[in-house]
NUMI-731810 format. One record per residue (C-alpha): residue number from 0; x, y, z; residue in three letters. Coordinates in Angstrom, 3 decimals. Layout:
N
+------+----------+----------+----------+-------+
: bake :     east :    north :       up : lumvo :
+------+----------+----------+----------+-------+
:  NUM :        X :        Y :        Z :   ALA :
...
+------+----------+----------+----------+-------+
//
This chain:
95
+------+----------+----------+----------+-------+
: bake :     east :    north :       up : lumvo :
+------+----------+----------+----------+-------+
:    0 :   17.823 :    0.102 :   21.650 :   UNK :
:    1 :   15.731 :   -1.770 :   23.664 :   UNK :
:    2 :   13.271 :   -4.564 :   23.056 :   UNK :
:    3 :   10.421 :   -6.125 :   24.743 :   UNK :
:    4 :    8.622 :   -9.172 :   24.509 :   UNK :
:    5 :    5.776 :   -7.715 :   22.113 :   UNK :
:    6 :    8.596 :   -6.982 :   19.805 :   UNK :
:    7 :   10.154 :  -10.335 :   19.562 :   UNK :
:    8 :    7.592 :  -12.526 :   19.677 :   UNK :
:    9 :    6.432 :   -9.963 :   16.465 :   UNK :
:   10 :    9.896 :  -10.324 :   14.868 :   UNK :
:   11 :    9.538 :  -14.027 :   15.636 :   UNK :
:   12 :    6.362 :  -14.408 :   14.117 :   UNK :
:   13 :    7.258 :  -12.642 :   10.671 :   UNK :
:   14 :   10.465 :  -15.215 :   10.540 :   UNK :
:   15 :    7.986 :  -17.827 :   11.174 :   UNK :
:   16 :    9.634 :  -19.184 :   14.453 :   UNK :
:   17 :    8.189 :  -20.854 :   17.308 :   UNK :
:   18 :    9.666 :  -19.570 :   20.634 :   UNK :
:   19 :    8.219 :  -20.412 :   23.788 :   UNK :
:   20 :    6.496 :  -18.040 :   26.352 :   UNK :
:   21 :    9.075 :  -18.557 :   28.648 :   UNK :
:   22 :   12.036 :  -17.975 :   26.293 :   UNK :
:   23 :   10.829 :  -14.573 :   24.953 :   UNK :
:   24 :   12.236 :  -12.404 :   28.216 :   UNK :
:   25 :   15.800 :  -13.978 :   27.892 :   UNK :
:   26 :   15.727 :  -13.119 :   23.970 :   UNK :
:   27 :   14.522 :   -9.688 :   24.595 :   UNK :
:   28 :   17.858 :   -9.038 :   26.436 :   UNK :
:   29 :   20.070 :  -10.743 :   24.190 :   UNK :
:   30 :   18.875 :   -9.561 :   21.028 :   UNK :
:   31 :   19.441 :   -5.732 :   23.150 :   UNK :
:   32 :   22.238 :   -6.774 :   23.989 :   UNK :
:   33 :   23.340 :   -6.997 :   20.592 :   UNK :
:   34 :   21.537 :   -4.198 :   19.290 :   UNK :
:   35 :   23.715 :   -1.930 :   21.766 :   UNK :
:   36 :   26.743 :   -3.709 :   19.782 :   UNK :
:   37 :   25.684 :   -2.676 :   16.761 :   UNK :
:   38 :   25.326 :    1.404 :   17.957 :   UNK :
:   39 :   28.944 :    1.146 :   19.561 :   UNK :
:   40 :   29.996 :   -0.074 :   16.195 :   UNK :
:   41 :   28.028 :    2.996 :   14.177 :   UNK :
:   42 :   30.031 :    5.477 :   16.303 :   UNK :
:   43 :   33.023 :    4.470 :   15.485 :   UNK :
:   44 :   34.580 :    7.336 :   13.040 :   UNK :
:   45 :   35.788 :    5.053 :    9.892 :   UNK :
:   46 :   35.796 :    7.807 :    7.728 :   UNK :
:   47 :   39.731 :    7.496 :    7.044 :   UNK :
:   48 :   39.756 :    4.140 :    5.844 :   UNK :
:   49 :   39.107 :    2.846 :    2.410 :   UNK :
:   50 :   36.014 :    0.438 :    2.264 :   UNK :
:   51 :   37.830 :   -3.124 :    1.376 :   UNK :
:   52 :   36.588 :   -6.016 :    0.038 :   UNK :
:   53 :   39.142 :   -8.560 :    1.400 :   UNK :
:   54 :   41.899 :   -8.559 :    3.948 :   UNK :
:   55 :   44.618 :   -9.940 :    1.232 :   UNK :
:   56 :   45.431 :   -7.519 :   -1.589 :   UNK :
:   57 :   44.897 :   -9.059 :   -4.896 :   UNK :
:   58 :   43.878 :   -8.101 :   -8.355 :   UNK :
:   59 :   41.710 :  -10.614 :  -10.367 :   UNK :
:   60 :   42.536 :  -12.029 :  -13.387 :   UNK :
:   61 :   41.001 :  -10.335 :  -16.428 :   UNK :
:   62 :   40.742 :  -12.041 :  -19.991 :   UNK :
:   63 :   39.494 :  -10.826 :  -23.523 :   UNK :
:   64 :   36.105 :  -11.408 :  -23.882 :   UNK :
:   65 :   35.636 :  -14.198 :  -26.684 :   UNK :
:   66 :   32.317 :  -14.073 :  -28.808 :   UNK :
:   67 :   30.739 :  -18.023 :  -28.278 :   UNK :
:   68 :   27.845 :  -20.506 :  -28.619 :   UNK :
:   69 :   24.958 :  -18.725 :  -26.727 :   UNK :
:   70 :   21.880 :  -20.802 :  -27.384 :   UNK :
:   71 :   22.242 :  -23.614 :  -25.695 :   UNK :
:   72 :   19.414 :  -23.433 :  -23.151 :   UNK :
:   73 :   18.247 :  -27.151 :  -24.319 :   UNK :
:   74 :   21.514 :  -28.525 :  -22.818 :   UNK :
:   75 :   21.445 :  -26.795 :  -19.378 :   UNK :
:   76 :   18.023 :  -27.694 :  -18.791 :   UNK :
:   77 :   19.051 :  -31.211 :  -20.272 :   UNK :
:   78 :   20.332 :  -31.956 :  -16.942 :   UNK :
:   79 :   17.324 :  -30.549 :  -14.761 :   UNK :
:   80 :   14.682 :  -33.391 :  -13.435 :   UNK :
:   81 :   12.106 :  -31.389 :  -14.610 :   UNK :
:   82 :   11.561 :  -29.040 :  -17.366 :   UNK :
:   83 :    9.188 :  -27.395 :  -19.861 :   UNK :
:   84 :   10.381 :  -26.033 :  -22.890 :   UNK :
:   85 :   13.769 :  -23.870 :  -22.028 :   UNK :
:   86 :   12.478 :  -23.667 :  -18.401 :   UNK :
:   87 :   13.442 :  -25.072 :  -14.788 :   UNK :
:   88 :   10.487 :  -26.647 :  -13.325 :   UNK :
:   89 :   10.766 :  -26.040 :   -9.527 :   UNK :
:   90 :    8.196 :  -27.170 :   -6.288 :   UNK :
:   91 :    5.672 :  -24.271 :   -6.034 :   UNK :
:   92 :    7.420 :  -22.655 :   -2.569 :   UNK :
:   93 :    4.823 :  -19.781 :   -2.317 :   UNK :
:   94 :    1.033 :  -19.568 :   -1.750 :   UNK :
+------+----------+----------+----------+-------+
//
């Protein structure tokens, strides 16, 4: 798959990055380039091989569920800098 400049300076636009006239040819090709990586890797037939999680075979520890304490909201958000009520108060991040 092949991109052009259109594309990237689109893609670079929606991720909210600045790149420079000059700079969108050379990205073009690179980000092909690793597009075309990413098709050689879809060919290859992994149908024989278990999905895995991890390279090291391990089991993780299990325990008996134990019945506790579950209203303590007032001392989690005891350690916030802000709160109201029960509730994080966070800076407003979207418009």
């Amino acid at each position: 798959m092949a991109l052009d400049r259109d594309a990237v300076a689109k893609v670079a636009k929606l991720c909210r990055l600045e790149i420079e006239e000059e700079e969108l040819a050379p990205m073009a090709e690179e980000l092909s380039h690793i597009l075309s990586w990413i098709e050689q890797l879809q060919e290859v037939d992994v149908s024989s091989h278990m999905p895995m999680s991890s390279v090291v075979e391990m089991e993780l520890k299990k325990r008996e569920d134990v019945v506790t304490e579950s209203n303590r909201a007032g001392d989690i958000v005891g350690n916030a800098p802000e709160s109201l009520k029960e509730y994080f108060v966070v800076p407003k991040v979207v418009e």
